[in-house]
C-alpha positions in Angstrom: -12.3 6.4 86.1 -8.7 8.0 85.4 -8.5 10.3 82.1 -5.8 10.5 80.2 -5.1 13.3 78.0 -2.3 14.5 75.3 -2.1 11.9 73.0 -1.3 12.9 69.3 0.4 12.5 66.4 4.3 13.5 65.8 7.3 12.5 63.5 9.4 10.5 64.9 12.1 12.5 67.1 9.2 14.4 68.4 8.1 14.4 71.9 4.4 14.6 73.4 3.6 14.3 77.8 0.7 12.4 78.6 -1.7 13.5 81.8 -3.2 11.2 83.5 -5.7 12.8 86.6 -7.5 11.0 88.7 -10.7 11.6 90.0 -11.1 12.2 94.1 -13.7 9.4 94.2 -11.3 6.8 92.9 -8.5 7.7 94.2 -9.0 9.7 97.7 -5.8 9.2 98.7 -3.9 9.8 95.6 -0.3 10.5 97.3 -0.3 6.9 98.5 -1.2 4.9 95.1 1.2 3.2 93.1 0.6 4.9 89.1 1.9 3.3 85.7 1.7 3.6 82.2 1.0 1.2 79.7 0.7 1.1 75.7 -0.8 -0.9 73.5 0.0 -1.8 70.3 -2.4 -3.0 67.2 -2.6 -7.0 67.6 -0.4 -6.6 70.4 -0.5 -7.6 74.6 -0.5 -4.0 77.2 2.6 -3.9 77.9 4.0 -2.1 80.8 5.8 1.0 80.2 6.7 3.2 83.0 5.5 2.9 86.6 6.1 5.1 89.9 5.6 4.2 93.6 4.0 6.3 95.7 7.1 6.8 97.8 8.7 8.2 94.1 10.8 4.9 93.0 10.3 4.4 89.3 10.3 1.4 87.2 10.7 1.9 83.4 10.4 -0.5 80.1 14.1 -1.3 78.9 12.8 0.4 75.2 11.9 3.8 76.7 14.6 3.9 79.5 16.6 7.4 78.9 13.6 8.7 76.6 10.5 8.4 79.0 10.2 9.7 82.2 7.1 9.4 84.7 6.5 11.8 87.8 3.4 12.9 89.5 1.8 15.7 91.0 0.5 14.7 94.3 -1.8 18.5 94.5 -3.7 17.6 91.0 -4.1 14.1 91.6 -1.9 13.7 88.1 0.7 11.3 87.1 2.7 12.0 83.3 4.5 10.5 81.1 6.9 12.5 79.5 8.4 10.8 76.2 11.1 12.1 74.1 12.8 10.6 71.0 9.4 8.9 69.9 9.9 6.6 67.6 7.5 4.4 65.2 7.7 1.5 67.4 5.9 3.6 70.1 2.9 4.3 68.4 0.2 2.6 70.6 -2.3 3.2 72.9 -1.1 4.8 76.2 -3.5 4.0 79.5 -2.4 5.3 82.9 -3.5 2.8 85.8 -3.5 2.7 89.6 -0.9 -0.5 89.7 -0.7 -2.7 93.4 2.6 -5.0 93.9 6.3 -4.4 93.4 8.9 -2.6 90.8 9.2 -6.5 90.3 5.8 -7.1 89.3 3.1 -4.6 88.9 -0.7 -5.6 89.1 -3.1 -3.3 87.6 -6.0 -2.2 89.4 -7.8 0.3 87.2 -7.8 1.9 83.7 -7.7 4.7 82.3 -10.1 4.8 79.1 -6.2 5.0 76.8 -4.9 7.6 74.3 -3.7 7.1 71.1 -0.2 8.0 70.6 1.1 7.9 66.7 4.8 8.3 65.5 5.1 8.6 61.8 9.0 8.2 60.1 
């Protein structure tokens, strides 16, 4: 299971980083896995939000382009998502996944358990 961790609450402007580490029985190989992020909003589908290839290419979600950024450390088995500028409309359940497929179309593979991210105006 991948945990995430960081979620919170902030006004909007504010900035929180999500963690999202996986553990060395899921992913053994870490360095090689393709990681995302996606959110979640109340009554809402998951939407993709951010997602990096193992080789370091990223894909992002044309709303949080220039305000989120996603990088990984390969050592701790960790992607983040870094996300600046929050605004109300990104208040949603973050969940970090291990993603198979293309920048053009990502398939998730397995969940994190999701953290709730809350912007308030």
């Amino acid at each position: 299971q991948l945990v995430e961790s960081g979620g919170g609450w902030v006004h909007a402007g504010g900035s929180l980083r999500l963690s999202c580490k996986a553990p060395r029985d899921i992913l053994s190989v870490f360095s090689s896995s393709d990681m995302a992020w996606y959110r979640q909003a109340p009554g809402k589908q998951r939407d993709l939000v951010a997602a990096q290839a193992a080789g370091g290419s990223t894909t992002y979600a044309d709303s949080v382009k220039g305000r989120f950024t996603i990088t990984r450390d390969n050592g701790k088995r960790t992607v983040y998502l870094q996300m600046n500028n929050l605004q109300p409309d990104d208040t949603a359940v973050y969940y970090c996944a291990k993603v198979r497929g293309t920048p053009q179309s990502w398939t998730p593979q397995s969940w994190g358990q999701g953290t709730q991210v809350t912007v308030s105006s």
